[in-house]
Structure formats: C-alpha cells, structure tokens
DOVOGU-802424 format. One record per residue (C-alpha): residue in three letters; x, y, z. Coordinates in pm, whole numbers, plus 50000, padded with zeros to 5 digits. Layout:
<pts>
 rest    xx    yy    zz
  ALA     X     Y     Z
...
</pts>
This chain:
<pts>
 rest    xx    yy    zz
  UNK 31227 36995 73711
  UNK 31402 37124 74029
  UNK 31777 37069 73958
  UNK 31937 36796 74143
  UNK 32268 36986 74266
  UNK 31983 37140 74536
  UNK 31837 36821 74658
  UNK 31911 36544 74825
  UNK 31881 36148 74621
  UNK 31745 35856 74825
  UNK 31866 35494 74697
  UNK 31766 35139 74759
  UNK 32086 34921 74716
  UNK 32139 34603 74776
  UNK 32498 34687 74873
  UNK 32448 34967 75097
  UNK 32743 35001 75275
  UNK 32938 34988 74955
  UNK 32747 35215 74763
  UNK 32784 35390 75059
  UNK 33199 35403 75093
  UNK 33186 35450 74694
  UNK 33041 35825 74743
  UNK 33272 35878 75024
  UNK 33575 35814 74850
  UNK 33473 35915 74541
  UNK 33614 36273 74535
  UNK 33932 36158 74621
  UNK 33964 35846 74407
  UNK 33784 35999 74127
  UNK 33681 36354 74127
  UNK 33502 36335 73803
  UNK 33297 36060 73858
  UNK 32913 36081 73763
  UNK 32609 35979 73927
  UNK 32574 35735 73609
  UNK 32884 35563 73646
  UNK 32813 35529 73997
  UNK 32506 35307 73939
  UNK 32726 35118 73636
  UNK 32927 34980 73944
  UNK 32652 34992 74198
  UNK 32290 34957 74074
  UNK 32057 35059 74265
  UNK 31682 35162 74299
  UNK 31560 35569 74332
  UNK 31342 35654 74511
  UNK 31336 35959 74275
  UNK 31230 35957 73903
  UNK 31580 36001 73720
  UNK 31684 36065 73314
  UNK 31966 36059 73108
  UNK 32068 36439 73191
  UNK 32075 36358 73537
  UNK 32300 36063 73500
  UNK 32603 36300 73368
  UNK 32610 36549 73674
  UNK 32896 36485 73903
  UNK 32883 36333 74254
  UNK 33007 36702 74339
  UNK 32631 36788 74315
  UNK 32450 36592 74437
  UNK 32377 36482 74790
  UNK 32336 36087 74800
  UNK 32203 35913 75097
  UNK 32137 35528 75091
  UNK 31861 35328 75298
  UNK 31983 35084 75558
  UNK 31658 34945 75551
  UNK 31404 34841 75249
  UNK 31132 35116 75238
  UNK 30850 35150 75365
  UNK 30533 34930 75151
  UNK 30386 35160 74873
  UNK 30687 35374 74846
  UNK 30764 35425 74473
  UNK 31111 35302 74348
  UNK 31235 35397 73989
  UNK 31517 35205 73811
  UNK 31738 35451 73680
  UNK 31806 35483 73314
  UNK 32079 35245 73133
  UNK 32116 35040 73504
  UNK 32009 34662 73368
  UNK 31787 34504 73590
  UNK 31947 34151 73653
  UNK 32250 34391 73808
  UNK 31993 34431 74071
  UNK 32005 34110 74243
  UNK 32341 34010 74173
  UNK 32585 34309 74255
  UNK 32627 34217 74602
  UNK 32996 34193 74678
  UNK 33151 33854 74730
  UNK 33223 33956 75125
  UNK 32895 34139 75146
  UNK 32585 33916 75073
  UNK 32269 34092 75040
  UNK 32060 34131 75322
  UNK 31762 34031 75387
  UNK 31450 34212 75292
  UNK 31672 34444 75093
  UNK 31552 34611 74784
  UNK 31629 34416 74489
  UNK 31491 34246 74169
  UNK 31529 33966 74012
  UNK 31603 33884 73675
  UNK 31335 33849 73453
  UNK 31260 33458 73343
  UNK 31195 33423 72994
  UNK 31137 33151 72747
  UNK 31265 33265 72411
  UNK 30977 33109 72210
  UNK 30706 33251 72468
  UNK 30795 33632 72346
  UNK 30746 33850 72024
  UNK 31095 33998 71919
  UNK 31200 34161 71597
  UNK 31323 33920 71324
  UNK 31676 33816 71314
  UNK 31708 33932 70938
  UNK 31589 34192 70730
  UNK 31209 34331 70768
  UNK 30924 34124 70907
  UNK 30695 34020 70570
  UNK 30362 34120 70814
  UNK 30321 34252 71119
  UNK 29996 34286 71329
  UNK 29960 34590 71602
  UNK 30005 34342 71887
  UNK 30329 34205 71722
  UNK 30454 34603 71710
  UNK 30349 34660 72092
  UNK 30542 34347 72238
  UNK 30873 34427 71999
  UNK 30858 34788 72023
  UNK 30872 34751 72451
  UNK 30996 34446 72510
  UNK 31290 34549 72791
  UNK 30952 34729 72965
  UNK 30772 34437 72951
  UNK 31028 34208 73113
  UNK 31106 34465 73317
  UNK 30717 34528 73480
  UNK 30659 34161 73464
  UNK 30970 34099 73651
  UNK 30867 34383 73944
  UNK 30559 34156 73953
  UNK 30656 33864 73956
  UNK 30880 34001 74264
  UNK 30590 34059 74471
  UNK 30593 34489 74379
  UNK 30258 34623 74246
  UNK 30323 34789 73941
  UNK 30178 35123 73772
  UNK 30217 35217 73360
  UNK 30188 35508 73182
  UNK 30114 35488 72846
  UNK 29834 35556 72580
  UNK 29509 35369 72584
  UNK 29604 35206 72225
  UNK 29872 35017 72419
  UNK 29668 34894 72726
  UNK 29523 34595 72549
  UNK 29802 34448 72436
  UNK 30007 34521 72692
  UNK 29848 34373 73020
  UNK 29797 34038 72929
  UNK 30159 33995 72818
  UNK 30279 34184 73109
  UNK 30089 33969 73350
  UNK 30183 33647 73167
  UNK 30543 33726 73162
  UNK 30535 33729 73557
  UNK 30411 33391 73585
  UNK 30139 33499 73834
  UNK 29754 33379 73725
  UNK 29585 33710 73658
  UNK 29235 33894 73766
  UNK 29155 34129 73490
  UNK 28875 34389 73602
  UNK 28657 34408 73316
  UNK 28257 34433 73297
  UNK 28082 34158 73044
  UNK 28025 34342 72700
  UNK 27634 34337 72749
  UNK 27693 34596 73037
  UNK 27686 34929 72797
  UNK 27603 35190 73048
  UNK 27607 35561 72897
  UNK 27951 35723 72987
  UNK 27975 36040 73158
  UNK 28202 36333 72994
  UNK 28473 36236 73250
  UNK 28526 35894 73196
  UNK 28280 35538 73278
  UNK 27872 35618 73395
  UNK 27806 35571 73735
  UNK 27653 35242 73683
  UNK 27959 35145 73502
  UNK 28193 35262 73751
  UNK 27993 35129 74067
  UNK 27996 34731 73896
  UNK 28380 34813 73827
  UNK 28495 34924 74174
  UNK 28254 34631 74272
  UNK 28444 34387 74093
  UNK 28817 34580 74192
  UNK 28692 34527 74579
  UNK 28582 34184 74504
  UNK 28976 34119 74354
  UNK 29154 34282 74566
  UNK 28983 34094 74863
  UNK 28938 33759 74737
  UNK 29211 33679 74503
  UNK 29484 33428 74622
  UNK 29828 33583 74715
  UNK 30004 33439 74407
  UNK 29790 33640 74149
  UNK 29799 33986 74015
  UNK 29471 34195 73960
  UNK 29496 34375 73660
  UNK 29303 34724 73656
  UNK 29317 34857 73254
  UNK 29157 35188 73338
  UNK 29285 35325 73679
  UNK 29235 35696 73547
  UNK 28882 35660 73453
  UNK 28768 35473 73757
  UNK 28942 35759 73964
  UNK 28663 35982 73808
  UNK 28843 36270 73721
  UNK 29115 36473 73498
  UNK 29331 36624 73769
  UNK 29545 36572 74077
  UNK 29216 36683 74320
  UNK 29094 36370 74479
  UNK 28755 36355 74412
  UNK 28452 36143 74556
  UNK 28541 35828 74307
  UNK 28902 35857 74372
  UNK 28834 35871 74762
  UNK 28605 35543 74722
  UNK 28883 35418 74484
  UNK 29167 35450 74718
  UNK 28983 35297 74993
  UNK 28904 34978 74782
  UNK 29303 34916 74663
  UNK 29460 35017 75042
  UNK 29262 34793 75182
  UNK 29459 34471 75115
  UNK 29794 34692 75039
  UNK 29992 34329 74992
  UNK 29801 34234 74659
  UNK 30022 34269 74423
  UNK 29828 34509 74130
  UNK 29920 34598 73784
  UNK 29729 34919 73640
  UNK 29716 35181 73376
  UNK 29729 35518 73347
  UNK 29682 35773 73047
  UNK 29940 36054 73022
  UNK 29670 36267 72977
  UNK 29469 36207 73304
  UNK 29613 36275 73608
  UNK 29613 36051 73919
  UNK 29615 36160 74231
  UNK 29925 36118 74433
  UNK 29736 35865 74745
  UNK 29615 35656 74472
  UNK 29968 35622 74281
  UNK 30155 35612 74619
  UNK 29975 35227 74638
  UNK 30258 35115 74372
  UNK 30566 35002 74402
  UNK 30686 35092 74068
  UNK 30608 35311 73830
  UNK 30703 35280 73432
  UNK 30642 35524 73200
  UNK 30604 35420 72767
  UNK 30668 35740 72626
  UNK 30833 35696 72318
  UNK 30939 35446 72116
  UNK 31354 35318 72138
  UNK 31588 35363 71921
  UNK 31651 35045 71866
  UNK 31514 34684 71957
  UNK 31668 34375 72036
  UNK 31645 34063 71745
  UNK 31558 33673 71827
  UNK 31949 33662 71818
  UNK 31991 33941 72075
  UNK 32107 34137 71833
  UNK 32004 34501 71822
  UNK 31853 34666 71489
  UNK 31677 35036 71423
  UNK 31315 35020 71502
  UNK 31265 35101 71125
  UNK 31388 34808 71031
  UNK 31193 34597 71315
  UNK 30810 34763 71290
  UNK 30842 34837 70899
  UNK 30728 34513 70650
  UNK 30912 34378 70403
  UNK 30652 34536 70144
  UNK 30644 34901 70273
  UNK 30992 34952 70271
  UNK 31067 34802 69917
  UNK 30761 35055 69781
  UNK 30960 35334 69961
  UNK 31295 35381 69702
  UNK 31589 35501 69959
  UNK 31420 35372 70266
  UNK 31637 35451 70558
  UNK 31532 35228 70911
  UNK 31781 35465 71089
  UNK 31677 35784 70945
  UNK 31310 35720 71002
  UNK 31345 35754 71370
  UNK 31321 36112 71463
  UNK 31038 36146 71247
  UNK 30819 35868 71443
  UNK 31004 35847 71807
  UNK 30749 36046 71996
  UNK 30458 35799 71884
  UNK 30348 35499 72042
  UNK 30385 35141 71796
  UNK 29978 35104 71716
  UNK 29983 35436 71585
  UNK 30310 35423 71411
  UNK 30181 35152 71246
  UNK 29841 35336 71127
  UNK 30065 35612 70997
  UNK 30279 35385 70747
  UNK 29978 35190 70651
  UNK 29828 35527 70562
  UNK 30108 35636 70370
  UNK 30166 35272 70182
  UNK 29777 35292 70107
  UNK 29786 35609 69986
  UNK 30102 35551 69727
  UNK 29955 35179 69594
  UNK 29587 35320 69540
  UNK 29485 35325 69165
  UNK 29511 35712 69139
  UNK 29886 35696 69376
  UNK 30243 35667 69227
  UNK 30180 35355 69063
  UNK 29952 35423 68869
  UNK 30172 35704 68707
  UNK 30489 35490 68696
  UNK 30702 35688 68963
  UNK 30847 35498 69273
  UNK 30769 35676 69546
  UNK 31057 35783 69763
  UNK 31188 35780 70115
  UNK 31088 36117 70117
  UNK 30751 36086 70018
  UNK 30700 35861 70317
  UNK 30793 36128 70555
  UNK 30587 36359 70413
  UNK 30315 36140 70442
  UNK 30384 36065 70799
  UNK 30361 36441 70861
  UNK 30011 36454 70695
  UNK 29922 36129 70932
  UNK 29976 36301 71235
  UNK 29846 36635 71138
  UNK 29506 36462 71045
  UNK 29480 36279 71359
  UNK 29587 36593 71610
  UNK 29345 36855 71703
  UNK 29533 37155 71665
  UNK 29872 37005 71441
  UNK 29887 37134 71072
  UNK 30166 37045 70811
  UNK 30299 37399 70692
  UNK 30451 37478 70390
  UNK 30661 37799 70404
  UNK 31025 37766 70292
  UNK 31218 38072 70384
  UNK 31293 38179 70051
  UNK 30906 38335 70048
  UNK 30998 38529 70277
  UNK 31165 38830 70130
  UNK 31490 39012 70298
  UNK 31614 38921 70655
  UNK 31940 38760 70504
  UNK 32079 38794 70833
  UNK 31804 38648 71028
  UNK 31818 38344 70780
  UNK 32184 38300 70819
  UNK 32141 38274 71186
  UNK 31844 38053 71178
  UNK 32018 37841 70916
  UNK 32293 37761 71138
  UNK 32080 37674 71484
  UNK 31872 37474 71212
  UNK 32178 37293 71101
  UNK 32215 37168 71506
  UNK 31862 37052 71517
  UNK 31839 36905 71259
  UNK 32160 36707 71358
  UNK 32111 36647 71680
  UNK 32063 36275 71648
  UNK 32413 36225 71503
  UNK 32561 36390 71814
  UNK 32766 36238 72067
  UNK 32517 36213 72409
  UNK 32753 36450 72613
  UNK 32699 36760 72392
  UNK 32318 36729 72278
  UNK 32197 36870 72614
  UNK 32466 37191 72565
  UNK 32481 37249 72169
  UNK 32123 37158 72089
  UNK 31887 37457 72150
  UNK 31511 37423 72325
  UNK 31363 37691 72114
  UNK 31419 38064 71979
  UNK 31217 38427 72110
  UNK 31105 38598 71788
  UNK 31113 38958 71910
  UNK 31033 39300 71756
  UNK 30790 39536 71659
  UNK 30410 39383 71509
  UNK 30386 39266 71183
  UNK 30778 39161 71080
  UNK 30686 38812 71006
  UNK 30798 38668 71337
  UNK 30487 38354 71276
  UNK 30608 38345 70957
  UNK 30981 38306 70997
  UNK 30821 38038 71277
  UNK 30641 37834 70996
  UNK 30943 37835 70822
  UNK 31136 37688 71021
  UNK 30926 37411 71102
  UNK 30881 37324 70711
  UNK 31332 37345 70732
  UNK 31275 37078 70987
  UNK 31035 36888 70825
  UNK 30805 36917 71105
  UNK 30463 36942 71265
  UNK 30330 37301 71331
  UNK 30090 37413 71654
  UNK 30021 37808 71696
  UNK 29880 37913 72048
  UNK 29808 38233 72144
  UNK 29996 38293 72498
  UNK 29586 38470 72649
  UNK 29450 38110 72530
  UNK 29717 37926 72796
  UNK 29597 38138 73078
  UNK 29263 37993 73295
  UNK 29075 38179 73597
  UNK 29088 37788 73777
  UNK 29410 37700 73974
  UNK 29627 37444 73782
  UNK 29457 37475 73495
  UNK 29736 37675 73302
  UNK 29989 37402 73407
  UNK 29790 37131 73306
  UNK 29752 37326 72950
  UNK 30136 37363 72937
  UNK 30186 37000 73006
  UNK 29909 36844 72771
  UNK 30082 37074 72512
  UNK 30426 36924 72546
  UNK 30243 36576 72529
  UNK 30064 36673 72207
  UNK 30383 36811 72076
  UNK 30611 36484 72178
  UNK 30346 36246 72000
  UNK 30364 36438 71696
  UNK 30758 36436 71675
  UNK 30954 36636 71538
  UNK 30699 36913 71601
  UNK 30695 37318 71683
  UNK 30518 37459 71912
  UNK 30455 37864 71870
  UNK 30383 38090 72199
  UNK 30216 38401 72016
  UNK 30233 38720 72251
  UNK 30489 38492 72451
  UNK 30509 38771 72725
  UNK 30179 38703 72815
  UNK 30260 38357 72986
  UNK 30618 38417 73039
  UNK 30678 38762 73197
  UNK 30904 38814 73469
  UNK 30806 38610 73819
  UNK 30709 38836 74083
  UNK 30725 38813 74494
  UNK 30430 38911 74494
  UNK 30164 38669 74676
  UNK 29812 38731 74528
  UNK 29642 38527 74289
  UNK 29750 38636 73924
  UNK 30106 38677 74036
  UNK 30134 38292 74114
  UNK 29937 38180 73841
  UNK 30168 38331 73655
  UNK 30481 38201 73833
  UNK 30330 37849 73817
  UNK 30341 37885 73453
  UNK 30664 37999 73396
  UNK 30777 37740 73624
  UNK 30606 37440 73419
  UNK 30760 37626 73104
  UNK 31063 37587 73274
  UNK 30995 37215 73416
  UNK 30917 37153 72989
  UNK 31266 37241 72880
  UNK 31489 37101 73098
  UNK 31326 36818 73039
  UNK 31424 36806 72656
  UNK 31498 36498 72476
  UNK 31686 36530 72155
  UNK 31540 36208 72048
  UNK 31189 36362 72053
  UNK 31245 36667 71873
  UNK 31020 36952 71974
  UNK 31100 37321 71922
  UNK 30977 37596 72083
  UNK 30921 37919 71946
  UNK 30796 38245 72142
  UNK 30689 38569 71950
  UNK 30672 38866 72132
  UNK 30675 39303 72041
  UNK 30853 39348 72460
  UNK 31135 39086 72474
  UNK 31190 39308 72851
  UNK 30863 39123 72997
  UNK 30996 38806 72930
  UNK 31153 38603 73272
  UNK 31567 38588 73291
  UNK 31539 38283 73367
  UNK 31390 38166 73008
  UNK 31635 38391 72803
  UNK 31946 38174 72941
  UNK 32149 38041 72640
  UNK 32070 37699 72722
  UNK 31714 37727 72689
  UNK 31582 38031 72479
  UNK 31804 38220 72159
  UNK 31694 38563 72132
  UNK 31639 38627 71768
  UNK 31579 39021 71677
  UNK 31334 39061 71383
  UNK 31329 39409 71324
  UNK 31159 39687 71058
  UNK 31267 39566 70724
  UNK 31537 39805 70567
  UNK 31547 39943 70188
  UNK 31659 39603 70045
  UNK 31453 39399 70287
  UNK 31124 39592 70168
  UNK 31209 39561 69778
  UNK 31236 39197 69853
  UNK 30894 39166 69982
  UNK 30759 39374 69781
  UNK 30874 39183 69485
  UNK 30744 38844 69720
  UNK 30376 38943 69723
  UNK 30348 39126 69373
  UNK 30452 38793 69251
  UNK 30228 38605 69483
  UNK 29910 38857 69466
  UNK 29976 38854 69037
  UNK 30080 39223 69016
  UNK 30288 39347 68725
  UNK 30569 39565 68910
  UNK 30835 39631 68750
  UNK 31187 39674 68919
  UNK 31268 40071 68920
  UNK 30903 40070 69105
  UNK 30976 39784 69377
  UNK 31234 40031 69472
  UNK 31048 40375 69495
  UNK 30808 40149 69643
  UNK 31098 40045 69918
  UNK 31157 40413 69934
  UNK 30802 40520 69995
  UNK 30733 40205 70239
  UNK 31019 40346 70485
  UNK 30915 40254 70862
  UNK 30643 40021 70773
  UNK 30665 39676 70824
  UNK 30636 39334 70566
  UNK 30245 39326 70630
  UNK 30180 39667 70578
  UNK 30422 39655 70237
  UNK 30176 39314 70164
  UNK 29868 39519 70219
  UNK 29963 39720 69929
  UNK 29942 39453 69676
  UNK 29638 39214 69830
  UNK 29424 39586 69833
  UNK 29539 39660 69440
  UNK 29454 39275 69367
  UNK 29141 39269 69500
  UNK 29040 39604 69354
  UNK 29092 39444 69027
  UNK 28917 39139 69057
  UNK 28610 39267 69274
  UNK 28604 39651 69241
  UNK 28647 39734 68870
  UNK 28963 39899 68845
  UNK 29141 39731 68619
  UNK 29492 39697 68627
  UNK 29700 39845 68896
  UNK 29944 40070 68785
  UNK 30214 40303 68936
  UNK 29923 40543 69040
  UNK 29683 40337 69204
  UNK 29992 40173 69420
  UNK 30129 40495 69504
  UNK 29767 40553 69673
  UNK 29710 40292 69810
  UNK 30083 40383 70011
  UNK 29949 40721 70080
  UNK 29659 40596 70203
  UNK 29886 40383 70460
  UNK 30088 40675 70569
  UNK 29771 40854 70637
  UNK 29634 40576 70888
  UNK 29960 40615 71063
  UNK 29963 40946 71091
  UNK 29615 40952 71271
  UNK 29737 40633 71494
  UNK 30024 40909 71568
  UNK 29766 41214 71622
  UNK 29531 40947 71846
  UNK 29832 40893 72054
  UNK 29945 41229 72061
  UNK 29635 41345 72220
  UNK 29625 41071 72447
  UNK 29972 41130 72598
  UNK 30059 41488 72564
  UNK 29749 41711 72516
  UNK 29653 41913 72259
  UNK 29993 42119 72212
  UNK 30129 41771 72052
  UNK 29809 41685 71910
  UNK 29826 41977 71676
  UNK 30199 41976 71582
  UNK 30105 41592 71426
  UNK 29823 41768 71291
  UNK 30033 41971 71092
  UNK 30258 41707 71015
  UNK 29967 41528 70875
  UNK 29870 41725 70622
  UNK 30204 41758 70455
  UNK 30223 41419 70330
  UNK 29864 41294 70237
  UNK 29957 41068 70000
  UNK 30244 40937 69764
  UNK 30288 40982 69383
  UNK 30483 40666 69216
  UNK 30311 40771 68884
  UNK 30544 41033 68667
  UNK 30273 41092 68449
  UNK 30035 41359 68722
  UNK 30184 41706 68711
  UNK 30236 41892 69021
  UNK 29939 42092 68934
  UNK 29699 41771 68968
  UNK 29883 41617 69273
  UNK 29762 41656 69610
  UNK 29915 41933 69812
  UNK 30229 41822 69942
  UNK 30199 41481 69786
  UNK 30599 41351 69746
  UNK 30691 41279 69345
  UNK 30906 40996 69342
  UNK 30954 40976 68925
  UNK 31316 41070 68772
  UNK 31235 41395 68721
  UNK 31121 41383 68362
  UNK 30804 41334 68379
  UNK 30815 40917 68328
  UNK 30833 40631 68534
  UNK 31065 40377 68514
</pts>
C-alpha cells in the first residue's frame, strides 16, 4: 500500500463545491480534522479503494481534489468505510441542490419481510447456509443491489461458497429482472486445470454475448464466474480474457453484476467495465436484528442448540476466532464441532459438558483440516527450557495481541504489533519459540521456507505472498512463519537486473501485507533468520517488525533443556549431572544439547546398550565437540591455509571427548579427555 500523505485522492461528491471549501478551510477552522470526519459531514464516492487506517490521517496529508463533473463510464468508485450510503443522495446543502448527472446513490428500497436478518431475541433455533449468507452481509447486499438498481454495474469479491446465494438476492434486491449466465446441467464438458473446458467456456461467452446484446435496459445480467471465463490465474490478459472483454465492452451501458474469487486475478480492462467494486472479506462484527438492533455475529449465525451444548458460550468472544471466514464455512466449522461433542463416543456420552473452550479448539482443528498447509500446534512455552527473558518479552507483546480487540480503534494500528524477527545463530529454537506462540494465541500455524516463496516467473513471488495472506486471513487468528526470512526480505537494491527486482517486488508486497493489518483478523507474522543485517530497514521499523534476539543458551538456559528432553526422550538424569552436562554443553545450542538425549534413547531401544548412564552421555558430548572441531578445522583450511589448519589441528586433539562418569581413572580416559566428577572418584 503506497501511503496516502504521497498521493493525491480523487472524490465524487454530490456537493462539490462544498466539499470543496470544507478542505480549504479546514486547516484554519480545524487543524486536526481527519479525512474520516470529512466524509461524516460530506460523503462522498473514491475513486480510490480506502480503509479504516486511512480514514484517521489528517487533511494535512493528504492532497484532495474533487470532480466537477461525474466520471467518466466504467471508472471504478469505492464508498469509503463507515460513510452510510443513503448520505449519498441526500447531503446536498439546502442552497446547493445536486446537480445533475452527479455521482450519487440512492438509498436502498427494502421491504422488511422480503430480507433475512438476525432474530430480534436470543439465538435462531435453525439456521440454513443461505439464511447465514444474507444475515452475515446484509449492509453489502443492500448496498450492491442499491448500485444496481442505480444503473452502476457492479463487481464482488468473495469466495465461490458465497456466489450462489448471493446473486440472486443481490439482483432481487435491485428490483431489476435478472439474466443469469448459466449452461443447462446436461452440458458437463471436462474442465481444463485453469478453470471451464473450452466447450464450456465457448457456450458461456455465447450466452454472456447473447445477454449483454439482447437483454432489455431495465435488467441486470448476472455473470457467477467472471474469473473462470477470463481463462486464467493472473493479471496477464490472455486469449479468453481478450475475447471476454470484447463481449462485455461492447454494450458498456448494460448494467452487469459479476463475481470474482480472491484467489484469481482479473485483469485490470476487464474490471475497469464496473462501476463498483465490493469486496466480502470477512465477516462483521456485528449484524443488525429485525428490530434494527445490532447483536455479535455469535449470537446471530450460532443456533439455539449449539450454544446451550457449549457451557460458557461467549457470542462476543467467538469473533476473533472465526472473523476471517466467510458464513457457509463458519457454519461447517460449528456443525463439525457440535457433531463431534453429541456423537456416541463425544462428551456426552462420558457425562462432561463440553465447554466454550472446547469449541474453539475445535474450530482450530476445522480449519486446519480443511487448509492445505494450516496445522494446529501444540507447544506451550514452558517446553521450552531457559530463555526467561525471551518469554517475558514475548509474554508481554502476547498480552497486546491477544487484546487487541478490546482496544480503543485509535491505538490498535500503533500498540498492536504485525509480527516479530526471530534472530540468532542455527538451532536456538527460533521455530519453536514461533509454535509457541501461536498455541499462546490459540491460533493456526503455517511454516514456509523463505527459498519456497521465490519463483524464476515474474509476479509469481507476489502472487505467493498475497495468496499466503489470504490463506492466513481465512484461517483467523493464524501465524504465518518466514523460515530463512533474509532470503525474501533482504535489503532492496538500485540495482536494475532481474533478481534484484524480483526481490524488491517482494519486499514491497511484504510491505503492501502489513500495512494493510486488520486487528479484527488476527494474523501474526513471524520471520526466523541466523543475519538479522540482510533484512530491509524498512521491515525492522517498530510499527511493523520487533526484533527479538534468541541467542546461545547460557549455563542455566542449557540445564533447563537438558532437563526438557531427558524428561521428554525418558532418560534418568539426575540433577548434579544436568549441570556438568550445562558445563560440558558450553557454546552449543538447544538442538545440539537435544541430540544428546534422542542419540542415548535410541541407543537403548534399537542398539543394545542398555541404560544410559553418566558415561555413555559424556560420549556422546565428546563426540559433539569433536564434529565441531572438524567443522572448525574444514573452515580453517578453507579461509586461512594450512598455518590455521594445523593450529585447530592441535586444538583438536586436546579435547576428544568428555568424561561425566567419576568412576574411569585417568589411566583409562582418553588423552586429554576433561573429568568433570568432584574429585573423589564419584558422580553425583
């Protein structure tokens, strides 16, 4: 997102001249004013896409200019967040009446017994996936139908789920008869890997030209599948979309209504043909009753049944954990978890209510079984051993996230953070800690490897940014991990060949990603790196990235994982040997330390060895101080010759291996192997 202090904001009022002497006066009258109490006393239409952190910047940044004229047919206008639409047509002044030809909207007309809203009291007692659709977006359905219904074509982006319910409704809403483009069901042509066969496309572009040119003025032609009969997944404009684009600019005054997946993108010449363009995203807050009353969605989309099964149910609280998916699916999700708790081997059956709790967890399993790359981790912090200052820190950012909802709007944007950079040298847990703090956060859980982002095709890295994000925002409240984040997020370069600006391009849609954070749809983004100096400035602002330093465990850090994965691999240590074990383990990091005790495990169980005792473990060190020690003498000779190569030669053999066993006299121990009993011969 380019940030709006450095470029210039069209309108479309239909007050221009006001709107007009408004921004003139307005840092003399009111210094402090903000672009979103600007439109709150003179709505009007962008002809840029605006949200809510836009709508608190001061009129000191940004450079407003206002049409005189309406614009031009097919250019896009948005309706700025929070601006009501009926303020559209009627804000004129009383000594200014609108002009005409003016950009405006009217108010949509409803009757009250023609819609679906949210019962007036208490929890519907059943709900079907239609019902949730029309409740869940019922100001976006007035609002589309009303753009229709005032002669503006009108373009949606939403999930496929939603298409079916929503067009008809839509289209009926606006009072216009509608031309739905739809083969007969005995047409079953195979479908290509990009979308409809050729067969099926040619009869549906048939049928598209045949609307669009014969159907009266007063209807709307409805197109479900825009994306797919575009014939392709990015912003190129390929053969179908050429053919497409001819068919729907050639009567540009038929008023359209059409669909769009967030996943496919449509190229610019074919979305330019709309009016308006509405995005369903995620779900609201809140929806409005048959006594235009509001009420938390959980209340409104959750039956009477599944939240009495749920003991502590909370229609507020269960927001953040659904917000980011759209109603059909929200629905699946609670059906699966009220299923799951009522079958004859669930809660029931054992005589414990299931809880609130319970529900979210089950919501987390849900969305984790129906992503491709989601998983539901389960690694409280307390496994992992040492780092109390890490924790502490983490702890308190967590404590912000986690309360963002509660938060007045004006300080989400500054006090909420967009993610964390896990840096320091390999094998310190930094994926772990990451795990961790998506199980604090009750969350979803996506590892990437930063190489996987990259693609030899231009675009293609954005596009694997952005489908992320998407991925992410459905399964809300979800974490996304960049492993080897310098690898997509190193410093941008003026340098103009190829690699250079791929990698610009993706630092820039990284960058595009978290300014556009909502706190409603919580996603967190973690990066993991070993050279926190690659990584752009620009990411390691406050605002958007907190550096988190996970270093070399010290002495205590290393007893407390050592004491972690005896426990966890089932070996007996006792505690004077966790701590010559700290002692011995000096400069080697948590996996290393966890080596020790999956190698003596496995030895047991596979290798005949029997128990591991102080002996075997104080090998099994050695034998790790050894492969460092030839990682140093590989190095050596790589970087200084052999003059260094034989000094860590030298070095090398004065430390082959370390005794934790009192019991092996100096005679039997290794030359130069380090006793680390008390000194009397026993261990402790």
């Amino acid at each position: 997102m380019v940030p709006l202090s450095k470029r210039r904001l069209v309108f479309a009022s239909t007050t221009p001249q006001a709107l007009r002497d408004r921004c003139l006066m307005a840092p003399v009258d009111d210094p402090d004013l903000t672009l979103g109490q600007l439109l709150e006393e003179f709505p009007a239409l962008s002809l840029t896409e605006l949200v809510d952190d836009h709508l608190r910047l001061p009129l000191s940044r940004v450079l407003i200019d206002v049409l005189d004229h309406p614009p031009a047919p097919g250019t896009p206008l948005y309706l700025p967040p929070g601006v009501p639409l009926g303020a559209l047509s009627g804000g004129a002044a009383d000594d200014e009446p609108a002009g005409a030809g003016e950009a405006s909207a009217p108010d949509p007309v409803q009757k009250p017994q023609d819609r679906t809203v949210a019962p007036a009291n208490g929890h519907p007692k059943r709900l079907s996936e239609r019902e949730a659709v029309l409740i869940a977006h019922d100001v976006e359905i007035s609002r589309a139908a009303a753009y229709l219904e005032s002669g503006l074509s009108v373009l949606i982006r939403c999930e496929k789920l939603l298409v079916e319910h929503l067009a008809a409704e839509i289209a009926g809403r606006s009072g216009r008869p509608q031309q739905t483009v739809r083969l007969a069901e005995s047409l079953t042509d195979a479908a290509a890997p990009g979308g409809f066969g050729p067969g099926r496309r040619a009869e549906l572009l048939a049928l598209l030209h045949t609307a669009v040119t014969d159907a009266p003025p007063e209807d709307v032609v409805v197109v479900p599948h825009l994306d797919l009969l575009a014939g392709g997944s990015d912003a190129a404009l390929t053969a179908e979309a050429r053919e497409l684009t001819d068919v729907l600019y050639e009567r540009s005054e038929r008023v359209l209504l059409a669909f769009t997946d967030p996943s496919l993108v449509v190229p610019e010449v074919l979305a330019g043909r709309f009016g308006v363009r509405l995005a369903l995203d995620i779900l609201p807050r809140e929806v409005v009753t048959a006594d235009s009353e509001r009420v938390p969605l959980g209340q409104a989309l959750i039956t009477e049944a599944e939240a009495e099964l749920f003991s502590g149910f909370d229609p507020a609280g269960l927001y953040k954990y659904v917000a980011g998916m759209n109603a059909v699916r929200l629905r699946h999700a609670v059906r699966f978890a009220y299923h799951h708790h009522t079958a004859p081997d669930g809660d029931q059956e054992s005589g414990r209510r299931p809880t609130f709790a319970d529900l979210l967890q089950e919501l987390r399993i849900f969305k984790a079984r129906t992503s491709s790359a989601f998983e539901v981790p389960d690694v409280p912090l307390s496994a992992i051993g040492g780092y109390k200052e890490v924790k502490d820190e983490l702890q308190r950012a967590l404590d912000i996230v986690g309360g963002a909802a509660d938060l007045p709007e004006h300080l989400r944007h500054d006090l909420v953070p967009r993610g964390f950079i896990f840096h320091g040298p390999p094998g310190t847990g930094k994926t772990l800690f990451a795990k961790a703090v998506a199980s604090k956060l009750g969350a979803t859980i996506l590892v990437v490897s930063g190489p996987e982002i990259t693609d030899m095709y231009v675009g293609e890295s954005e596009r694997k940014v952005r489908d992320l994000f998407a991925e992410a925002r459905r399964n809300a409240p979800a974490v996304i991990v960049f492993d080897e984040f310098d690898s997509i997020a190193a410093q941008r370069t003026g340098r103009d060949d190829g690699g250079s600006r791929a990698g610009n391009a993706v630092v820039a849609q990284l960058l595009t990603e978290l300014d556009g954070f909502r706190p409603e749809v919580p996603v967190l983004i973690i990066g993991t790196t070993n050279r926190i100096d690659l990584i752009d400035d620009a990411l390691l602002r406050p605002s958007r990235f907190r550096p988190i330093k996970i270093d070399l465990p010290d002495h205590s850090a290393r007893t407390a994982i050592a004491e972690v994965h005896a426990k966890h691999f089932g070996v007996a240590v006792r505690p004077g040997l966790l701590k010559r074990i700290a002692t011995a383990t000096d400069g080697m990091n948590g996996d290393e330390i966890r080596s020790v005790f999956r190698d003596a495990r496995a030895e047991q169980l596979v290798g005949g060895r029997g128990v591991p005792g102080a002996r075997r473990l104080g090998e099994l060190v050695g034998e790790l101080r050894r492969a460092r020690q030839q990682r140093d003498l590989d190095r050596a000779q790589q970087q200084t010759g052999r003059s260094a190569a034989a000094n860590a030669a030298q070095r090398s053999q004065r430390a082959a291996m370390i005794v934790l066993a009192g019991r092996q006299s100096a005679r039997t121990a290794p030359a130069g192997a380090a006793s680390l009993d008390r000194g009397d011969g026993t261990t402790p």
